[in-house]
ROVOBA-617551 format. One line per field, with one value per residue (C-alpha): x, y, z negated; residue in three letters. Coordinates in steps of 0.25 Angstrom, whole numbers, plus 5000, padded with zeros to 4 digits. Each point is the difference from the previous one (the first is absolute). Layout:
// ROVOBA-617551
xx X|...;
yy Y|...;
zz Z|...;
aa ALA|...;
END
This chain:
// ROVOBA-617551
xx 5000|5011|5007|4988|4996|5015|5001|4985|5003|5015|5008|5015|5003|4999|4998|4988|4986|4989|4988|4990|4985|4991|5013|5003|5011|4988|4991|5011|5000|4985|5002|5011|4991|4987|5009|5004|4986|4995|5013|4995|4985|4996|4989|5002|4995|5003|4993|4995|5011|5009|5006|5002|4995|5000|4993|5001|4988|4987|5003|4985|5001|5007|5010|5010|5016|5006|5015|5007|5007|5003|5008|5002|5013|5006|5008|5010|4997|5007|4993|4997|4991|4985|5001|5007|4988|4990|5011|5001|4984|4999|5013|4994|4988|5007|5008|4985|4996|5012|4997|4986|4996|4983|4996|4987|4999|5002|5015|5000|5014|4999|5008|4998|5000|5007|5007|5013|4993|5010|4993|4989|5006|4991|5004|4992|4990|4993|4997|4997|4989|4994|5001|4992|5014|5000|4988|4995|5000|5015|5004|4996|5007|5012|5009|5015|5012|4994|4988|4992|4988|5001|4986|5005|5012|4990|4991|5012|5005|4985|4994|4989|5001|4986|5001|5009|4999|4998|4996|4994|4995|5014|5006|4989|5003|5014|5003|5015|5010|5016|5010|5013|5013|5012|5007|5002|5012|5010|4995|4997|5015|5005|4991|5006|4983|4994|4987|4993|4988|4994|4995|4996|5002|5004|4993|5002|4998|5002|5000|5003|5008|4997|5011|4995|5011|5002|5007|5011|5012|5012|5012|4993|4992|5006|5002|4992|4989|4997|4988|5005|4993|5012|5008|4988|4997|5015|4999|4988|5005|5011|4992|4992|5012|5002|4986|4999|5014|4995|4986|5007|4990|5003|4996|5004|5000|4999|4994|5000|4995|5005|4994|5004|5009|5013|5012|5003|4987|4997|4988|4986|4996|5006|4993|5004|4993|5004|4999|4999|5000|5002|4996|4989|4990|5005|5015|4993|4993|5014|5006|4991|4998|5014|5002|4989|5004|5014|4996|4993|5010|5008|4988|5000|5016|4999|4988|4992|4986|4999|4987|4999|4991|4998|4998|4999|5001|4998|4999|5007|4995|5002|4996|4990|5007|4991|5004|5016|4999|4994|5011|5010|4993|5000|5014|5007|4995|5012|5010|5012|4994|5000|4991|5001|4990|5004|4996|5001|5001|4994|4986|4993|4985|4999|5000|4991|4989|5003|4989|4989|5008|5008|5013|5014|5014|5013|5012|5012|5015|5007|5016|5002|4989|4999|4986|4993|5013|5004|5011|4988|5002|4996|5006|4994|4999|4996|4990|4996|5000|4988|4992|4999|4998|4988|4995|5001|4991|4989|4999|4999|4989|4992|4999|4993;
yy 5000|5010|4998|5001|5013|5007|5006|5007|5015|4999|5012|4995|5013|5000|4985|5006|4999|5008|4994|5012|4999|4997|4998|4989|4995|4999|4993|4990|4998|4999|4988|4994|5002|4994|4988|4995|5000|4993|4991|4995|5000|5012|5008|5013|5015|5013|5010|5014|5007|4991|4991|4985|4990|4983|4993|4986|4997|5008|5017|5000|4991|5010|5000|4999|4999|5011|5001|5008|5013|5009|4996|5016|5008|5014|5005|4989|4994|4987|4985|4995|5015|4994|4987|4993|5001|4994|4989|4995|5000|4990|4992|5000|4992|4992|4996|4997|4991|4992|4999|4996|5010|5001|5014|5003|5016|5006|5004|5012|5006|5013|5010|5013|5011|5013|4998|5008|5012|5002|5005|5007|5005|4992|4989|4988|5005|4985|4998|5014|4999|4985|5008|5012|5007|5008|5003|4997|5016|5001|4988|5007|5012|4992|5004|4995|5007|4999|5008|4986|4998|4988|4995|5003|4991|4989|5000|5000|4987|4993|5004|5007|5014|5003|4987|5005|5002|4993|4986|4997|4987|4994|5006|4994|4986|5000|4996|5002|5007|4995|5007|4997|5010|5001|5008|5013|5003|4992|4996|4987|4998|5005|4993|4986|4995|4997|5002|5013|5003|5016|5007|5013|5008|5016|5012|5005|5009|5006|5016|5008|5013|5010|5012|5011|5008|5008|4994|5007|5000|4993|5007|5015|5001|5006|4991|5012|5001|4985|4993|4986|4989|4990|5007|4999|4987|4995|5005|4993|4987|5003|5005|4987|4992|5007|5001|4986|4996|5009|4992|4986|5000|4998|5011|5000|5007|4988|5009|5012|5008|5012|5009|5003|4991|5006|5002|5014|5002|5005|4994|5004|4987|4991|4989|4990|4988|4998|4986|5001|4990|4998|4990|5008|5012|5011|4999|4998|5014|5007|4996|5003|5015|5002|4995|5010|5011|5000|5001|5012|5007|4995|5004|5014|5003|4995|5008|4988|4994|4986|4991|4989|4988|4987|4990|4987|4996|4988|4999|4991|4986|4990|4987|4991|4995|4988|4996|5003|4993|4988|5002|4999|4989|4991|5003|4999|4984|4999|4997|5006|5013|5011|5011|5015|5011|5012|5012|5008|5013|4994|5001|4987|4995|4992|5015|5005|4988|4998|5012|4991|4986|4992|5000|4996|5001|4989|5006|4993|5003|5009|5001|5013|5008|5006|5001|5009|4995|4990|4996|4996|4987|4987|4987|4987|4993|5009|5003|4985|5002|5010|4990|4992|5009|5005|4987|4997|5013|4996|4987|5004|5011|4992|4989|5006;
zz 5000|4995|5014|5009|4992|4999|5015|5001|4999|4998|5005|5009|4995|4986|4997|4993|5001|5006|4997|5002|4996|5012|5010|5009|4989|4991|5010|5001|4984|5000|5010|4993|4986|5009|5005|4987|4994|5010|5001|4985|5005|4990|5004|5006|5001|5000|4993|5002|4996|5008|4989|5002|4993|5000|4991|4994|4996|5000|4996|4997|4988|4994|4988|5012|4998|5009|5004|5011|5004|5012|5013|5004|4997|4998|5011|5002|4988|4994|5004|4984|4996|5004|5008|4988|4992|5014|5003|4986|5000|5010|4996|4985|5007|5007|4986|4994|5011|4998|4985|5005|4991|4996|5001|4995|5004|5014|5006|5006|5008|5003|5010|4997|5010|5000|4987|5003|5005|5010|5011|4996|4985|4991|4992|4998|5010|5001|4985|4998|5012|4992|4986|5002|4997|5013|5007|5015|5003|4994|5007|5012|4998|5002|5010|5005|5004|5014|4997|5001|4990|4992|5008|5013|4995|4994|5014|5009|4992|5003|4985|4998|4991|4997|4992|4989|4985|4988|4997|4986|5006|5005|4988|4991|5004|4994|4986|5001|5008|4999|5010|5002|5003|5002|4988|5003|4992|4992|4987|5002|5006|4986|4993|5008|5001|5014|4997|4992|4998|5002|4986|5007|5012|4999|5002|5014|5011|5012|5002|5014|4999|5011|5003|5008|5007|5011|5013|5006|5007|4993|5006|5001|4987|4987|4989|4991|5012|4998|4996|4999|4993|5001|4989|4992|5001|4999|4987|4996|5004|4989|4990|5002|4997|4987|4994|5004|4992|4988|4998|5001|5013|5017|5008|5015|5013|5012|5010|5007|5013|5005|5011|5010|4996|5009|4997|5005|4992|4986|4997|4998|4992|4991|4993|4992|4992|4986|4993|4987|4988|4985|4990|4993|5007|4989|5004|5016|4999|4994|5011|5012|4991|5000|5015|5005|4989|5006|5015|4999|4994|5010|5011|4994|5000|5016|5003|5004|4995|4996|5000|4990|5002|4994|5007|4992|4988|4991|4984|4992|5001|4988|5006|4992|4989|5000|5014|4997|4987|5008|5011|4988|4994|5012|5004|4987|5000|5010|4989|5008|5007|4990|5007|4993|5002|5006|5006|5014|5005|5014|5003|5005|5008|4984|4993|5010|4998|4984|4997|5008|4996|4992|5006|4997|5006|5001|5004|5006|4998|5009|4998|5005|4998|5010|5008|5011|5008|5010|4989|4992|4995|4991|5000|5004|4989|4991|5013|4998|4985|5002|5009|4990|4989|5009|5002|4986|4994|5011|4998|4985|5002|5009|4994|4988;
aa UNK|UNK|UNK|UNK|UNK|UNK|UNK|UNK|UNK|UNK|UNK|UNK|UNK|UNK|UNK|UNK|UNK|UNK|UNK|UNK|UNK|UNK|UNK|UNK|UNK|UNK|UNK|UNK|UNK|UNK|UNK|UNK|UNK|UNK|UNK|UNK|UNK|UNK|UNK|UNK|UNK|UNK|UNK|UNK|UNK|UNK|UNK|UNK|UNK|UNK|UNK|UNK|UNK|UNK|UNK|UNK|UNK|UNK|UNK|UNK|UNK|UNK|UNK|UNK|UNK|UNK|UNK|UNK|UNK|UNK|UNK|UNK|UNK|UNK|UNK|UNK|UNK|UNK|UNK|UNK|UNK|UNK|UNK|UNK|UNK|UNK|UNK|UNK|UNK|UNK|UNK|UNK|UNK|UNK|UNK|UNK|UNK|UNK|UNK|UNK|UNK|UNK|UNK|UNK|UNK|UNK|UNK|UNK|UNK|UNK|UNK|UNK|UNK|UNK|UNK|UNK|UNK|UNK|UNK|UNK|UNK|UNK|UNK|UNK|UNK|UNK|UNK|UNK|UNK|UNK|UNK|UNK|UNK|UNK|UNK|UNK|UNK|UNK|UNK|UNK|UNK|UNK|UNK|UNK|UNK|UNK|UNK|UNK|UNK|UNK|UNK|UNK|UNK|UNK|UNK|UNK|UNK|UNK|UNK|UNK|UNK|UNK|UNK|UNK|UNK|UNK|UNK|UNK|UNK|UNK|UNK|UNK|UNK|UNK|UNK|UNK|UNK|UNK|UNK|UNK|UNK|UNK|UNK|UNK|UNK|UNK|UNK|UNK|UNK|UNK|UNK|UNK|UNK|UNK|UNK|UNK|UNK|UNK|UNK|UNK|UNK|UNK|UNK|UNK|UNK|UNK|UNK|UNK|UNK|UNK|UNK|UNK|UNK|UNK|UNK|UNK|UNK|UNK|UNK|UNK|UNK|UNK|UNK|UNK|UNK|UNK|UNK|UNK|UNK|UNK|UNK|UNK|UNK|UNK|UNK|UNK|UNK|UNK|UNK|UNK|UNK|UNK|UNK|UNK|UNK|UNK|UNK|UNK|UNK|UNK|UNK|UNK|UNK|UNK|UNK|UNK|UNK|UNK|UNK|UNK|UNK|UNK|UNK|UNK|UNK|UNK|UNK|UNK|UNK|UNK|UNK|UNK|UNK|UNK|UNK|UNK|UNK|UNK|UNK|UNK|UNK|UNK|UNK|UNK|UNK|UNK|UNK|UNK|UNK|UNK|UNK|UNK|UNK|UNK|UNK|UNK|UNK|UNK|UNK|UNK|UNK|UNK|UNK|UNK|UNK|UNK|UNK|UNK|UNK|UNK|UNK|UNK|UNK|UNK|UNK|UNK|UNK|UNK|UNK|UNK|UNK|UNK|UNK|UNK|UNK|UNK|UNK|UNK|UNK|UNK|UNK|UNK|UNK|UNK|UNK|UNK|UNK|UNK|UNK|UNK|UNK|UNK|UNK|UNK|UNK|UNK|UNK|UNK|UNK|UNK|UNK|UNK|UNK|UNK|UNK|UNK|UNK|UNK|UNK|UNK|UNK|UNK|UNK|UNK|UNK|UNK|UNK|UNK|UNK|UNK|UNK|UNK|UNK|UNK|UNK|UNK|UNK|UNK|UNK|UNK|UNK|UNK|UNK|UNK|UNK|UNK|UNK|UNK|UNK|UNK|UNK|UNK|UNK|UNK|UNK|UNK|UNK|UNK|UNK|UNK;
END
């Protein structure tokens, strides 16, 4: 599975991937996805928001067990962020049919669409759509780099947009969601565990910061006649590095886009995306104040105005204790796997749904930490240590 999945959106370039929402790479991953499903003769379907879904058993029964990810990517992304958690999905069912395991709740695999947010700047785009989190009038304000609306994308890829928004129903037939990640970090590499378990996911968000300048020439215009927003916003990028190390938070500036973009240009526009983050929403809101506090200042001394928006945000999400304590529970009967809990600063489809769900997160070691990269990485056999890990918490949950 891993070998048949690893070349779908990869870039010759970068060696890393671009597996954009509602592109041709992410057709090719909705194939792969439908293939294997019906490779294990699972039922089926894809719902109104464009999420996948197959089923062993009957999802109208209820009570269902539901495992899965994403198979989309940041801008050359790494191989293990996503797909780890859909691959080790079906591989964990194939590792309970050769137990001949008895089941007696429905199995659901799930692919979740859009999680990244890559292409059209909202994470988590599918499950916020099935949660009621985002709305079917926000969803389709959405709009790509390209100026393309996230319905004309979903039409042009053969799904229907008029059909998007929240689903109580799907969401009301599952007793128990579990995904599994790759870590995002390093601490279970320090702690020497293959397996953790996710106690809670930060406070997060992203905000857009708009500096209006006044284009000019570069070689004829005064340094004291300039209007520049660049000088503004470098200065802003550095002043998020400091608040950031002050609170004990993260607070980065990923992306920008300048008009008119040349480079014998001053420019009229430049925006940039702050991704913030910190482990509680006190220390969360110092950071962003202090970040947007510090640019108009800066605005001001450059003679340039500055828009602030927010764009998303997510709260804190303390996953169900009952469910980590069963994951726990489960796992530590396997008498040499120690499996700690730990948080992230990452955000995932399983905080999105654990306000409508009970969910719950594995994590599996990755050595170098590193992630968002093609120098992402995790070792098989600890990969192969999370399959089974997987496969024992869902034959624990639905067999009860």
């Amino acid at each position: 599975m891993w070998a048949e999945l690893l070349p779908v959106g990869r870039s010759s370039a970068s060696g890393g991937y671009r597996r954009y929402a509602w592109t041709g790479a992410d057709a090719d991953c909705r194939t792969w996805f439908r293939e294997q499903a019906g490779a294990r003769g699972l039922a089926y379907e894809t719902d109104r928001n464009g999420n996948q879904w197959a089923w062993l058993g009957d999802p109208a029964a209820g009570n269902a067990v539901v495992t899965g990810s994403h198979l989309d990517s940041v801008p050359d992304g790494g191989a293990f962020d996503g797909p780890l958690g859909v691959v080790s999905a079906f591989a964990a069912l194939d590792e309970l049919r050769g137990r001949g395991a008895r089941l007696t709740r429905p199995l659901g695999i799930v692919n979740f669409g859009d999680e990244e947010g890559a292409r059209f700047g909202l994470a988590c785009v599918g499950s916020r759509l099935t949660s009621g989190a985002l709305t079917t009038e926000q969803a389709h304000r959405l709009t790509d780099a390209d100026g393309i609306t996230l319905p004309q994308a979903m039409e042009r890829a053969g799904h229907d947009p008029d059909s998007v928004g929240p689903d109580p129903e799907r969401l009301a037939r599952i007793g128990a969601f579990v995904e599994l990640h790759v870590e995002q970090g390093r601490a279970l590499d320090l702690s020497g565990d293959r397996i953790g378990i996710a106690s809670a996911i930060w406070p997060h968000g992203r905000w857009r910061f708009d500096f209006h300048g006044e284009a000019n020439h570069a070689g004829t215009t005064r340094l004291a006649d300039r209007h520049d927003p660049m000088p503004s916003y470098a200065e802003t990028v550095l002043a998020a590095r400091r608040e950031a190390e002050l609170a004990g938070a993260v607070a980065t500036f990923g992306k920008v886009a300048v008009e008119p973009n040349g480079v014998n240009a001053i420019p009229s526009l430049v925006r940039g995306w702050l991704d913030a983050r910190a482990a509680d929403q006190e220390s969360l809101d110092g950071v962003v104040a202090g970040v947007e506090k510090a640019a108009r200042g800066y605005a001001a001394a450059h003679g340039v105005d500055l828009d602030v928006e927010c764009e998303s945000f997510t709260p804190v999400v303390d996953f169900d204790h009952t469910l980590r304590d069963e994951l726990a529970r489960i796992l530590g009967s396997e008498a040499d796997l120690r499996v700690p809990v730990l948080g992230t600063g990452a955000g995932h489809d399983a905080g999105i749904l654990s306000g409508s769900i009970p969910t719950a997160m594995l994590f599996v070691r990755n050595p170098t930490g590193v992630s968002h990269s093609p120098a992402e990485y995790a070792a098989e056999d600890d990969c192969v240590a999370g399959v089974r890990a997987l496969a024992d918490v869902l034959e624990g949950l639905a067999r009860t």
